[in-house]
N, C-alpha and C positions, 0 to 999 in steps of 0.2 A: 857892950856888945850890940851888934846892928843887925837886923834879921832883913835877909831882903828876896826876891824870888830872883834864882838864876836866868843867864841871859839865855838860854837856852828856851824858855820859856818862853810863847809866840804872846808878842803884845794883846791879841784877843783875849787869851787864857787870864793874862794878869790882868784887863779889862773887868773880868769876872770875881776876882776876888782882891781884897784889900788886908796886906800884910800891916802890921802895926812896926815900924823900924827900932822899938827901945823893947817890946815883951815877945813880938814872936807871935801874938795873935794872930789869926788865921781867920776873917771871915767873907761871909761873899757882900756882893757888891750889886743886889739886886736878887731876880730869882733865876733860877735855873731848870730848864727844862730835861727833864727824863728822855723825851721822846727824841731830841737834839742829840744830846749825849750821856750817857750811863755812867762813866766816872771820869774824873780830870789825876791825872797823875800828875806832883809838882814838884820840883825843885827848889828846896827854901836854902839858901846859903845865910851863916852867920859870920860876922867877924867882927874883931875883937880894935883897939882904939891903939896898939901899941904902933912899937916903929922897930921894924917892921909889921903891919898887920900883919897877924895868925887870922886862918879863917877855915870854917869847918862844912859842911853840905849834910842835907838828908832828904828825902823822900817821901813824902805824903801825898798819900792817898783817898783823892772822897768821894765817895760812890753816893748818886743821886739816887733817892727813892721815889718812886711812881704814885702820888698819893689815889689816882685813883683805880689802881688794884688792890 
């Protein structure tokens, strides 16, 4: 299975974080400002190697915290 961010998803967005294509790992790609923006909603799609691919979608959510409040 391939985990990859939907195309829905604005290049800047996927700019900011770095999906792993073999585990689904999900991490960022630098830091991220509070003050910018408060949470990124993503679309991660997986699919699968057969013929024809099967492939499935979900929703994640990461809400940035303020470290200085």
């Amino acid at each position: 299975i391939y985990y990859f961010f939907s195309e829905t998803i604005s290049s800047e967005v996927q700019n900011m974080f770095i999906i792993d294509k073999n585990s689904g790992e999900l991490r960022t790609d630098g830091e991220l400002d509070f003050e910018d923006v408060q949470s990124y909603d993503l679309e991660i799609e997986a699919r699968d190697k057969g013929t024809p691919p099967l492939s499935g979608h979900c929703s994640v959510e990461v809400e940035v915290l303020d470290r200085n409040d």
